[in-house]
VEXZAMAR-384214 format. One record per residue (C-alpha): x, y, z; residue number from 1; residue in three letters. Coordinates in nm, 4 decimals. Layout:
REM VEXZAMAR-384214
east|north|up|seq|type
X|Y|Z|NUM|ALA
...
This chain:
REM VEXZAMAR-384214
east|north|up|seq|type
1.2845|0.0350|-1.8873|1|UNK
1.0101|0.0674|-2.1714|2|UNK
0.7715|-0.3179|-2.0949|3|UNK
0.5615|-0.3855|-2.4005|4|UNK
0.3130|-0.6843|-2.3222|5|UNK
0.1811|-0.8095|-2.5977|6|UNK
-0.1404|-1.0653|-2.6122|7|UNK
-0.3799|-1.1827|-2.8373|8|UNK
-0.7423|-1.2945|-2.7300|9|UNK
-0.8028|-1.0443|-2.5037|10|UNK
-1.1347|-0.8397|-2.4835|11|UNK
-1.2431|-0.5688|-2.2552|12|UNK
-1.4865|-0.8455|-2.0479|13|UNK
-1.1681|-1.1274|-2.0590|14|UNK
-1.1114|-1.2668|-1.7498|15|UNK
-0.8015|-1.3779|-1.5483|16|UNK
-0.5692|-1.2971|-1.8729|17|UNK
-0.6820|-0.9558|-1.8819|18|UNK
-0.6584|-0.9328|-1.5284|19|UNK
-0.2867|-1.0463|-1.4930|20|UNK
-0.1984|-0.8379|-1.7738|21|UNK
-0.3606|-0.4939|-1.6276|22|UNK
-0.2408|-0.6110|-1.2625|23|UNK
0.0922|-0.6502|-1.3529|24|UNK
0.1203|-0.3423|-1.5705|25|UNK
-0.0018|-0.1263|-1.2646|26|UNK
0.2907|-0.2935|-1.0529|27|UNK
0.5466|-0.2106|-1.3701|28|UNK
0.4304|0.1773|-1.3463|29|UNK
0.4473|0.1667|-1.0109|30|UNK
0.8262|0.1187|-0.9965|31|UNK
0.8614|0.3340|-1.2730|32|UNK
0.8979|0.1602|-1.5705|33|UNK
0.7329|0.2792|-1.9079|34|UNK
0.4678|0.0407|-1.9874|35|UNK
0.2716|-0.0492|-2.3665|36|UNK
-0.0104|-0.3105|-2.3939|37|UNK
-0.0444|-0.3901|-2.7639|38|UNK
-0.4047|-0.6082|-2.8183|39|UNK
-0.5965|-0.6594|-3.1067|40|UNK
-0.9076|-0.4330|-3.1687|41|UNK
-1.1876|-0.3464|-3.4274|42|UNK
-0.9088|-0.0935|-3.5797|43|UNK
-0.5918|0.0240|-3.5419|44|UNK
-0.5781|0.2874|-3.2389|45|UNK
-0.3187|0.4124|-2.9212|46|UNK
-0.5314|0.5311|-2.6543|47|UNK
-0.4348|0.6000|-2.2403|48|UNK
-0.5627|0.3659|-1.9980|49|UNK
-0.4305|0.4019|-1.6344|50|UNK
-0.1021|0.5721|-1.7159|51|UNK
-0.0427|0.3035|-1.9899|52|UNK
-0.0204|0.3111|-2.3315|53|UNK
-0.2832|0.0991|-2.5103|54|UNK
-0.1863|-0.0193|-2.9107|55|UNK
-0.4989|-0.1629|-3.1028|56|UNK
-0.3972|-0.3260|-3.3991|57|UNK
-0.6404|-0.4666|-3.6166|58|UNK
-0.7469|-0.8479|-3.5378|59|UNK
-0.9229|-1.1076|-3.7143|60|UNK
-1.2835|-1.2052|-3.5482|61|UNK
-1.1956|-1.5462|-3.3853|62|UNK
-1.5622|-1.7813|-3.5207|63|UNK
-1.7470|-1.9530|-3.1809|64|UNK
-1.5059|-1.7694|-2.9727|65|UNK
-1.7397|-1.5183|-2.7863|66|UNK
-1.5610|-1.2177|-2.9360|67|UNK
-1.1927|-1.2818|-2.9107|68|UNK
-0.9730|-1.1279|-3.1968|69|UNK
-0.6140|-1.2203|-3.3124|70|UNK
-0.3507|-1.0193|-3.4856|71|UNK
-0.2505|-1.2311|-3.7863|72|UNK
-0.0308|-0.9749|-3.9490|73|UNK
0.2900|-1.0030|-3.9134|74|UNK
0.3941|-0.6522|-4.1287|75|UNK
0.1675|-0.4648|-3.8628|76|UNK
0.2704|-0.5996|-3.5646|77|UNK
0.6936|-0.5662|-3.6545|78|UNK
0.6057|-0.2172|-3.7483|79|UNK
0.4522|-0.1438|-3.4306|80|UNK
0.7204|-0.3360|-3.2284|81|UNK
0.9680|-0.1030|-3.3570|82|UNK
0.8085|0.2069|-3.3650|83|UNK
0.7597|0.1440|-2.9532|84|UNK
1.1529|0.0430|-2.9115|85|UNK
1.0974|-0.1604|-2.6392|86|UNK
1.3615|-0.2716|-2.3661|87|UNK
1.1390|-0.5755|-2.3348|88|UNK
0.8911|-0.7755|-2.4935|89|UNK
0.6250|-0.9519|-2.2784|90|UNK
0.4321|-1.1820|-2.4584|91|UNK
0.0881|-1.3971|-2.3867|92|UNK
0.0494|-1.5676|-2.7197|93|UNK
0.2146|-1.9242|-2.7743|94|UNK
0.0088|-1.9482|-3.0572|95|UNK
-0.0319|-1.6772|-3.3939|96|UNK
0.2129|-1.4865|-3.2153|97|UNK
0.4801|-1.7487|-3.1024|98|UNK
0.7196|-1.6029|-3.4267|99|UNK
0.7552|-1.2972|-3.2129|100|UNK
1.0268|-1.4242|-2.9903|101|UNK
1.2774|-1.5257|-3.2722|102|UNK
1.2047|-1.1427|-3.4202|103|UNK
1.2744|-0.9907|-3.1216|104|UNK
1.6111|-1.1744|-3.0732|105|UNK
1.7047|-1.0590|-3.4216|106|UNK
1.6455|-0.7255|-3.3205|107|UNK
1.8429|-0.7851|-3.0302|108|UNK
1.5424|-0.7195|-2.7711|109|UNK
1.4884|-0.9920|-2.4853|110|UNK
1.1310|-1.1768|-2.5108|111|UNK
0.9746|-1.3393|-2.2513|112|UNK
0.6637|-1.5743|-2.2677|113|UNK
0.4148|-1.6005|-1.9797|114|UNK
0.2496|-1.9142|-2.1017|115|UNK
-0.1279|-1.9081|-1.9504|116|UNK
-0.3043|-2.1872|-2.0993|117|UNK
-0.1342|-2.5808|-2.1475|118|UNK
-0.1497|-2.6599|-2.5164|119|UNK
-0.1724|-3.0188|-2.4855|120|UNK
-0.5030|-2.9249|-2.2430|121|UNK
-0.6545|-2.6520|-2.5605|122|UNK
-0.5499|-2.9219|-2.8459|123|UNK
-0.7947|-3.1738|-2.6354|124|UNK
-1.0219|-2.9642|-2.4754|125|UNK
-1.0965|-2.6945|-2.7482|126|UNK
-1.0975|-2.8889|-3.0464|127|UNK
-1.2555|-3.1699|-3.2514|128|UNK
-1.0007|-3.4944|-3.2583|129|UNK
-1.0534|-3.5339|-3.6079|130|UNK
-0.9084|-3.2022|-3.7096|131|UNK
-0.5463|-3.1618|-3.7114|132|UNK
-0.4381|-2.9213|-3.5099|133|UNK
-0.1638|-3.0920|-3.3526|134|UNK
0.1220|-3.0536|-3.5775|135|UNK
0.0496|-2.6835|-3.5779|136|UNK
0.0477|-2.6259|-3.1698|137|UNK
0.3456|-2.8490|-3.1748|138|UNK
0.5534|-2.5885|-3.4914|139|UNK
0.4344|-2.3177|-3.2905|140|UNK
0.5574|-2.4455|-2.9853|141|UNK
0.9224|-2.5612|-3.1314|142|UNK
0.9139|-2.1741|-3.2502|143|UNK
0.8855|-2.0175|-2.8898|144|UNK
1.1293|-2.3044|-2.7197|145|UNK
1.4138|-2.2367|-2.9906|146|UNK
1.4078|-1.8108|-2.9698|147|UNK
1.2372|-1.7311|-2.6097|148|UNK
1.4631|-1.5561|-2.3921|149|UNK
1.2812|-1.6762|-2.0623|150|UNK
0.8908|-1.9023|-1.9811|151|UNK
0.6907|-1.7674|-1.7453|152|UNK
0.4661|-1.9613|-1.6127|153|UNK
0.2315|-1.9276|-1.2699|154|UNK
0.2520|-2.2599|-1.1442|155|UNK
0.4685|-2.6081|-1.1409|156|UNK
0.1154|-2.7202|-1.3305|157|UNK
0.2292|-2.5209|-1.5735|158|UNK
0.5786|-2.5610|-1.5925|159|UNK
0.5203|-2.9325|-1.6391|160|UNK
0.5048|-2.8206|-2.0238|161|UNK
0.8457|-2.7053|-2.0834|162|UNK
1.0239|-2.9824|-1.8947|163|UNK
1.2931|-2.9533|-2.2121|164|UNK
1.4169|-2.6300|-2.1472|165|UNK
1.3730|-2.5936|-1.7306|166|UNK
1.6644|-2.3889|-1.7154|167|UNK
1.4646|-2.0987|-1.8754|168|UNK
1.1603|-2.1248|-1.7524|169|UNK
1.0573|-1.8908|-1.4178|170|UNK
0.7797|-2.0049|-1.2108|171|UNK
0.6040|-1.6259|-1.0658|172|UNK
0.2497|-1.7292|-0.8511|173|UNK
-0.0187|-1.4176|-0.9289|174|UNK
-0.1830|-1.2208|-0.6866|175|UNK
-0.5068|-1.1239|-0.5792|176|UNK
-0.6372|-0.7321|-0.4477|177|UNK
-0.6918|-0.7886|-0.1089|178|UNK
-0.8449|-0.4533|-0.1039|179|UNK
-1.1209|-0.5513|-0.2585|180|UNK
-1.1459|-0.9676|-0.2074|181|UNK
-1.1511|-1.0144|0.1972|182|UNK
-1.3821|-1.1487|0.4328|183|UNK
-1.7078|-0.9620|0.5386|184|UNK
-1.7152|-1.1344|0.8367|185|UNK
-1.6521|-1.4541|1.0087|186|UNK
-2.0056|-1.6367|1.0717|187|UNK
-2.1182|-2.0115|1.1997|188|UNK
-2.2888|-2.2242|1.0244|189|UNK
-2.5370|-2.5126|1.1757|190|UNK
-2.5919|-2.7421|0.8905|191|UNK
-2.9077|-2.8808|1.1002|192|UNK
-3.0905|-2.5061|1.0415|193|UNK
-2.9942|-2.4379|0.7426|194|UNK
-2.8709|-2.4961|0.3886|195|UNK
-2.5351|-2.3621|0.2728|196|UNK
-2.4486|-2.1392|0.0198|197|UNK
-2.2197|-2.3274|-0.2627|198|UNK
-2.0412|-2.0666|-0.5667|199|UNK
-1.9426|-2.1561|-0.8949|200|UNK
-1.7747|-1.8690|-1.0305|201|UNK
-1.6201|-1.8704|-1.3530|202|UNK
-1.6593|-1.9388|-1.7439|203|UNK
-1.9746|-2.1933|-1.8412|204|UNK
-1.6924|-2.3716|-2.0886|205|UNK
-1.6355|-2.7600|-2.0963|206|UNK
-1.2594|-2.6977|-1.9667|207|UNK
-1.4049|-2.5643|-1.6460|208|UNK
-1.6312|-2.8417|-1.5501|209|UNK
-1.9451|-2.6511|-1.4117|210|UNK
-2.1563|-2.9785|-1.5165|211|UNK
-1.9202|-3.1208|-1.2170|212|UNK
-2.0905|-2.9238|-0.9807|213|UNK
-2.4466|-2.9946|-1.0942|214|UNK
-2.3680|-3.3533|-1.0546|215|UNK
-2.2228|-3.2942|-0.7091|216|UNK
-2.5445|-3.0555|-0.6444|217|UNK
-2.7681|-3.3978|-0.7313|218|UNK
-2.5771|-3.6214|-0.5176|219|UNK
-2.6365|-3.4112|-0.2117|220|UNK
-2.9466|-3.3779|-0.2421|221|UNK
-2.9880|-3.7091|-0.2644|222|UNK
-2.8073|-3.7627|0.0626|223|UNK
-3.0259|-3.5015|0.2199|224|UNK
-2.7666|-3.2168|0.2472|225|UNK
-2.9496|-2.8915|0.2634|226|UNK
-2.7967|-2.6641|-0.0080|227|UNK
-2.8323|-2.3852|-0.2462|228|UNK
-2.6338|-2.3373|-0.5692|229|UNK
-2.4992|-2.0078|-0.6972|230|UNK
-2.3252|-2.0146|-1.0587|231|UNK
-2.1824|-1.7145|-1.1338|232|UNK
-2.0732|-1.7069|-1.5024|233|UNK
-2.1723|-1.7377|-1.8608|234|UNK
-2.0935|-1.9363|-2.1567|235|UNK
-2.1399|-2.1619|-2.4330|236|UNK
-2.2913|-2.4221|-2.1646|237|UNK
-2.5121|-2.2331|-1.9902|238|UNK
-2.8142|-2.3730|-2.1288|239|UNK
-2.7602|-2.6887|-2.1037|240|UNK
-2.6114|-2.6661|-1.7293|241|UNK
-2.9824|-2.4707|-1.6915|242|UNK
-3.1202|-2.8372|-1.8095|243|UNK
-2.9175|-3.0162|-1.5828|244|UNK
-3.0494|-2.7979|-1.2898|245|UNK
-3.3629|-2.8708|-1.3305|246|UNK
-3.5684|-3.0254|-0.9937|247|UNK
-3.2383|-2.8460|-0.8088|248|UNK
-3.1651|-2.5036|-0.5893|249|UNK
-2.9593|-2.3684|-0.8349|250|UNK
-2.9657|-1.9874|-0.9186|251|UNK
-2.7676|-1.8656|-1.2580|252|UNK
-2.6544|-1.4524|-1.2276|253|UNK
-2.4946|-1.4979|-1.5774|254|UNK
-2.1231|-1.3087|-1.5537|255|UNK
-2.0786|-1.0860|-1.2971|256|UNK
-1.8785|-0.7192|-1.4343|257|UNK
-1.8214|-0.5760|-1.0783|258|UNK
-1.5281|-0.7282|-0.9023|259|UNK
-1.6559|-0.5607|-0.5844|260|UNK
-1.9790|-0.7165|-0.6200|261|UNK
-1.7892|-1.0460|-0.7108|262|UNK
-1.5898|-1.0129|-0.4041|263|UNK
-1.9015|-0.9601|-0.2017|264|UNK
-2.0888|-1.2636|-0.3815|265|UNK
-1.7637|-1.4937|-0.3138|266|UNK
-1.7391|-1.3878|0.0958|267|UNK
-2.1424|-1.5027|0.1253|268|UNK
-2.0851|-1.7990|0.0567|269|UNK
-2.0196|-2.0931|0.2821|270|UNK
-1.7858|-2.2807|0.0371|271|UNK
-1.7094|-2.3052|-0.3390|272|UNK
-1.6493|-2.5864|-0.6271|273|UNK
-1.3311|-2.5310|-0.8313|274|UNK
-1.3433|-2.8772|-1.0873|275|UNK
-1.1188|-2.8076|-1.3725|276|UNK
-0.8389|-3.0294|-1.4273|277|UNK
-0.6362|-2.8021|-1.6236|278|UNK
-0.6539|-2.4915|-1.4158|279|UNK
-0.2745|-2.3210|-1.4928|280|UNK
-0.3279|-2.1089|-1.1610|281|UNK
-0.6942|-2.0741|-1.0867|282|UNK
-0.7055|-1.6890|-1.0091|283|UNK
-1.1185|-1.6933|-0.8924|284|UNK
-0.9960|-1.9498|-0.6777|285|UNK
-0.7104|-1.7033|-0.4852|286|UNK
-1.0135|-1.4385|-0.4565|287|UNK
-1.2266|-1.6978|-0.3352|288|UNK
-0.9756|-1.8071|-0.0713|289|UNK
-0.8841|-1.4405|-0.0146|290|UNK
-1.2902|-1.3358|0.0742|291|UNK
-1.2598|-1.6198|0.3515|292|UNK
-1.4549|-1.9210|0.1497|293|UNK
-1.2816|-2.2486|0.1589|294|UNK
-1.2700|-2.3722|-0.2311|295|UNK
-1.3056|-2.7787|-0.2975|296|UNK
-1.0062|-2.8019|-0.5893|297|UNK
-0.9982|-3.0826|-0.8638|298|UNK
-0.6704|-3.3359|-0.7732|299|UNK
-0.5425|-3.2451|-1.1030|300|UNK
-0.4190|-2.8712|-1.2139|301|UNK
-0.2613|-2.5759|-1.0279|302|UNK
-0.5488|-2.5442|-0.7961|303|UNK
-0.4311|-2.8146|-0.5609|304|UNK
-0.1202|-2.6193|-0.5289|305|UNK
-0.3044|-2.3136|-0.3885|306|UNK
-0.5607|-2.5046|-0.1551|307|UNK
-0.4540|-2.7488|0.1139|308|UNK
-0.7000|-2.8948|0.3372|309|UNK
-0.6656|-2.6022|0.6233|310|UNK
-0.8782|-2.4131|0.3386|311|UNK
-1.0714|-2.6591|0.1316|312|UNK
-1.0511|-2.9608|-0.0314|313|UNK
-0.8810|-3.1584|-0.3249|314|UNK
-1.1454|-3.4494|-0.4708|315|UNK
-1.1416|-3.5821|-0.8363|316|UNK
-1.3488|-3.4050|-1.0920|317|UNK
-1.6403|-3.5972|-1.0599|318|UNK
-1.9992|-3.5776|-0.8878|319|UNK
-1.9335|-3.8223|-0.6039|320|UNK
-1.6004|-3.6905|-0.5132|321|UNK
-1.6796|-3.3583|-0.4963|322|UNK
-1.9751|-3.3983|-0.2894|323|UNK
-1.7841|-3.5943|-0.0096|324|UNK
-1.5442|-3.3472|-0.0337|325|UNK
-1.8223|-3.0647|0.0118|326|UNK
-1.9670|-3.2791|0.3328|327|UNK
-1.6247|-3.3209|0.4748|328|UNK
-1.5805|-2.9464|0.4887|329|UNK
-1.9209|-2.8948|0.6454|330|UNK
-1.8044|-3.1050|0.9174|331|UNK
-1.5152|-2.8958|1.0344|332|UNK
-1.5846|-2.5301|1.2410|333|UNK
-1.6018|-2.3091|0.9622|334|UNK
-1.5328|-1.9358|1.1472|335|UNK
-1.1919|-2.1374|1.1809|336|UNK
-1.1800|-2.2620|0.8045|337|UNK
-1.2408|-1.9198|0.6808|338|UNK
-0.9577|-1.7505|0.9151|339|UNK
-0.7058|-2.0620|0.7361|340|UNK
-0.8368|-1.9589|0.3980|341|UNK
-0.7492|-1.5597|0.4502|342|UNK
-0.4072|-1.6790|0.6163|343|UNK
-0.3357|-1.8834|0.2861|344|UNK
-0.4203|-1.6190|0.0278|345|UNK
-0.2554|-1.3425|0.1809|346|UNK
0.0882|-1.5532|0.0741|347|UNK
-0.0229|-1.4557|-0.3008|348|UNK
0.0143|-1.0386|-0.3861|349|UNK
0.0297|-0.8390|-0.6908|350|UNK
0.2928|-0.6846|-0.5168|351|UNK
0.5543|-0.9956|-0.4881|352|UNK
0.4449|-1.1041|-0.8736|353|UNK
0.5187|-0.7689|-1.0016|354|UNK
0.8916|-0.7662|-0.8421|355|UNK
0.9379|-1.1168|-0.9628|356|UNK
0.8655|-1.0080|-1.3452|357|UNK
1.0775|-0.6827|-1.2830|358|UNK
1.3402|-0.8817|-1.1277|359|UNK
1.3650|-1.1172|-1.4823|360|UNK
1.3209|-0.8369|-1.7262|361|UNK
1.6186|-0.6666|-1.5042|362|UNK
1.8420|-0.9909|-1.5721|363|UNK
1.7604|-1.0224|-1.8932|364|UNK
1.8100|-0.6788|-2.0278|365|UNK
2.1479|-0.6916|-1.8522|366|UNK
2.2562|-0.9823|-2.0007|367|UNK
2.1349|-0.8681|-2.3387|368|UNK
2.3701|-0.5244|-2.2957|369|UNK
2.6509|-0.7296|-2.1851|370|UNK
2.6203|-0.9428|-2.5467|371|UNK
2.5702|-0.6078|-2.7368|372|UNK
2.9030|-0.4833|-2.5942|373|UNK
């Protein structure tokens, strides 16, 4: 079976997109199956990268978007599409992309979405609410819904979007390499000798709340809780969060490249803030979990569906909440927290997500040879 995954948005420093889409294409050739990433780039190019086939078409510079390109052309991409013949079509674009399913079911290939962001949570975090945007999100939407063969989607958090059209929609958790995110070692921790380590890790962007833990670094030291801030990450916020820190113990390391020296910075710590709301899976919060490090979840988002409180905490998104949450943990033996937070993330595997996708693309394909006949 020849997979081509398709996505706009994507850069060579993306996060949890990126890694989804290269973790699932290593389980795809792993089982065999001929695998294409097509991506927008500076130019049009097909390179090799790990056994797969890499398609740069070019893309349109995204403005204020940190580097992101899109592939606007629709001549390009169809051309490309059926110059690769694909058996599927794997797509992670609901947006400038979202005619691609009704094309691919005129060309009688299946087309399946894996939906990673909400709209309704882009429309009102991303942009202004004077500008329109709306109506578009809402055509492109009605697009993918009418032609889509099958919605992926990593959590019920997610799934909560397509409530219309259930029957087609395939919740498929993601995974986490447990070769490289695991504990370094199970330590105690005497909050009466010393201060705790607390991570941030992820992008310094309004949807992600960092200012949350800021405000729940203040309150704590207010209360007299001993404790130093690490916030690894960079972003459009990340001078004003350096504001906010001032009079704090708060140490910024900017965006970290190495996952093994992620993995390492996320098993130091003694716990971790994770406030988004609108977290569709939260995949630095499976590492986290996976490296031993109990992770304090907002009560909104798929997060709450990974943590429970054997590994963490779920608090509202705000200062005060998130600090009791933070002392609550502290209170608890944490050599046993960290053995519960392991035991939870090793439910979550590259591995099982990879199977699940091959097991829908198998379906579909099926069914779609059964119509042809």
């Amino acid at each position: 079976m020849h997979i081509v995954q398709v996505a706009n948005f994507v850069t060579p420093t993306s996060g949890g997109q990126r890694l989804a889409l290269n973790s699932l294409a290593e389980q795809y050739l792993a089982h065999g199956h001929e695998t294409t990433l097509v991506i927008p780039g500076a130019k049009k190019e097909t390179r090799i990268e790990n056994s797969r086939k890499v398609v740069s078409l070019p893309g349109v510079p995204v403005p204020f978007s940190g580097g992101y390109r899109a592939i606007v052309r629709k001549d390009e991409m169809q051309k490309t599409l059926a110059e690769l013949r694909p058996d599927i079509v794997e797509l992670s674009d609901k947006t400038t992309l979202s005619w691609v399913p009704q094309w691919c079911r005129n060309m009688g290939i299946p087309c399946v979405v894996f939906s990673h962001e909400r709209a309704s949570e882009v429309v009102s975090e991303r942009f202004p609410k004077w500008l329109p945007v709306s109506p578009v999100f809402r055509r492109w939407g009605e697009n993918i819904e009418q032609h889509v063969d099958a919605i992926v989607c990593a959590s019920k958090f997610s799934a909560e979007e397509y409530l219309p059209i259930q029957d087609r929609v395939k919740i498929v958790p993601l995974g986490v390499d447990h070769e490289v995110f695991k504990p370094n070692s199970f330590r105690a921790f005497d909050q009466n000798t010393s201060a705790c380590t607390i991570l941030f890790a992820g992008r310094l962007s309004f949807e992600k709340r960092p200012h949350v833990v800021l405000l729940a670094a203040r309150v704590l030291s207010l209360r007299g809780v001993k404790a130093k801030f690490v916030i690894a990450g960079d972003g459009p916020m990340r001078r004003q969060l350096e504001a906010m820190a001032d009079g704090l113990d708060v140490t910024f390391l900017g965006r970290i490249s190495s996952r093994q020296e992620l993995a390492t910075l996320m098993a130091s710590a003694d716990l971790a803030i994770a406030p988004s709301p609108f977290e569709t899976f939260g995949l630095s919060i499976l590492e986290i979990l996976a490296c031993g490090t109990p992770v304090v979840v907002a009560n909104s988002g798929a997060g709450m569906e990974i943590v429970n409180d054997q590994c963490g905490a779920i608090a509202s998104p705000d200062g005060e909440s998130m600090a009791d949450a933070v002392e609550t943990i502290l209170k608890r033996d944490l050599n046993e927290v960290r053995k519960k937070c392991a035991a939870r993330a090793a439910d979550f595997s590259w591995l099982i997500a990879g199977e699940s996708m091959i097991d829908l693309f198998n379906s579909l394909t099926q069914k779609q040879a059964l119509w042809a006949a």
